[in-house]
MDTraj code that builds the backbone (N, CA, C; nanometers):
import mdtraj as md
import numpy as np

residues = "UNK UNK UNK UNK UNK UNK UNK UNK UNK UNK UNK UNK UNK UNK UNK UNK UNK UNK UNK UNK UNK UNK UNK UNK UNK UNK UNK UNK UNK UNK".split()
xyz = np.array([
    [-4.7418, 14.8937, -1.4202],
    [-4.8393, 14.9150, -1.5262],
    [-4.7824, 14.8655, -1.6589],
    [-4.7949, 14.7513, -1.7015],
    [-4.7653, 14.6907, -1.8381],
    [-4.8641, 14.6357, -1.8693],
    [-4.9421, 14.6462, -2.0352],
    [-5.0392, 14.5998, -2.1005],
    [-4.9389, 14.5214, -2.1929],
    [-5.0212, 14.4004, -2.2491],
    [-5.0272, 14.3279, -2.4063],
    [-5.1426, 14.2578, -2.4506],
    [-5.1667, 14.3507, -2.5888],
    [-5.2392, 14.2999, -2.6225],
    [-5.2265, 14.2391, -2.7916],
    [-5.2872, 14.1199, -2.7735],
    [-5.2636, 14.0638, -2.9356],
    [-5.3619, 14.0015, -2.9278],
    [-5.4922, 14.0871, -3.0342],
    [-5.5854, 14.0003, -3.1210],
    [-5.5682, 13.9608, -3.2178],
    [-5.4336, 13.9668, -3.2719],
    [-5.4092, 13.8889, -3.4483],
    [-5.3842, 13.7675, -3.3659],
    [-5.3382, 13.7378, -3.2721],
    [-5.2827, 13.6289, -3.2218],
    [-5.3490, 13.4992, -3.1991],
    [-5.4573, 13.6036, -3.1427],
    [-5.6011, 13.5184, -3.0507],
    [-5.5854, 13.5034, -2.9375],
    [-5.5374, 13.5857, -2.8835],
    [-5.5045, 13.6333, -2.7245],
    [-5.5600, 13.7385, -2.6611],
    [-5.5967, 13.8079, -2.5576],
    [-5.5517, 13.8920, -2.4818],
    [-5.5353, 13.9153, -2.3629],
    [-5.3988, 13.9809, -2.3186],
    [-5.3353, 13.9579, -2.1591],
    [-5.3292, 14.1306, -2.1509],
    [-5.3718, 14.1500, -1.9505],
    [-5.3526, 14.2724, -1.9824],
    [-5.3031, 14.2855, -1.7844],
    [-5.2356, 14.3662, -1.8159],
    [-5.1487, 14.3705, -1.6594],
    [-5.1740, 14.5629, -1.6475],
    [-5.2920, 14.5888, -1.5809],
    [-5.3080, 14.7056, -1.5387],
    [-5.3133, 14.7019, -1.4008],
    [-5.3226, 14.8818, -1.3202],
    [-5.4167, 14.8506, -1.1810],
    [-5.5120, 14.9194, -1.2140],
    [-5.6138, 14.8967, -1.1485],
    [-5.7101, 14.8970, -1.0969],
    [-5.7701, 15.0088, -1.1548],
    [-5.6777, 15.1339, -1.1709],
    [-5.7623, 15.2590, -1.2434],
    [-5.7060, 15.2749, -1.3992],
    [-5.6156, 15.1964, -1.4260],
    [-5.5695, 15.2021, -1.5259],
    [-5.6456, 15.1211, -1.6879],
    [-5.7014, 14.9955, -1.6342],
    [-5.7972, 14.9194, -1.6983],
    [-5.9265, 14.9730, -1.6689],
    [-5.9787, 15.0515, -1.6008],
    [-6.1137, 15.1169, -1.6006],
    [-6.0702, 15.1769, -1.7371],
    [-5.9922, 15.2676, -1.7605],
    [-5.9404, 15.3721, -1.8290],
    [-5.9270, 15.3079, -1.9580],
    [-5.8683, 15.1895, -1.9945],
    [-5.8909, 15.1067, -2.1094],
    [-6.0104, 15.0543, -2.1545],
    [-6.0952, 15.0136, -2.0515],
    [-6.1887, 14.9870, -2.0844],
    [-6.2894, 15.0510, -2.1325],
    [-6.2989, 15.1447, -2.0832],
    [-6.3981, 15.2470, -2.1389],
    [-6.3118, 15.3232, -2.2519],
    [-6.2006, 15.3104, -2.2839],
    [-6.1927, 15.3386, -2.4443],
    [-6.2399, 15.2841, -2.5137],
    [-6.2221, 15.1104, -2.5132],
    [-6.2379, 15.0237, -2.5915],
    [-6.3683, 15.0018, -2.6518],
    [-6.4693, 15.0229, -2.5347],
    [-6.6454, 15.0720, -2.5432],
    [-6.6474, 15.1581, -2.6500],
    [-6.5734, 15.2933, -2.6202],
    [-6.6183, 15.3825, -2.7053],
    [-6.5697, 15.3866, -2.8830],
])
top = md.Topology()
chain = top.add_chain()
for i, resn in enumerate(residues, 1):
    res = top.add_residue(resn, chain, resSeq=i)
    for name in ("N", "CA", "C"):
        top.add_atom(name, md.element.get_by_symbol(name[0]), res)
traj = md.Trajectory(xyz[None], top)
């Protein structure tokens, strides 16, 4: 489970599993 994320950059890479990026994702929504 390793994330990176860089939008100053103009990127984003994201190394979750499977329940872990559900879990990001629906932060990011909210």
């Amino acid at each position: 489970m390793v994330g990176f994320v860089s939008l100053q950059g103009g990127y984003f890479v994201l190394f979750f599993d499977s329940f872990f990026i559900q879990v990001f994702v629906d932060y990011l929504i909210k």
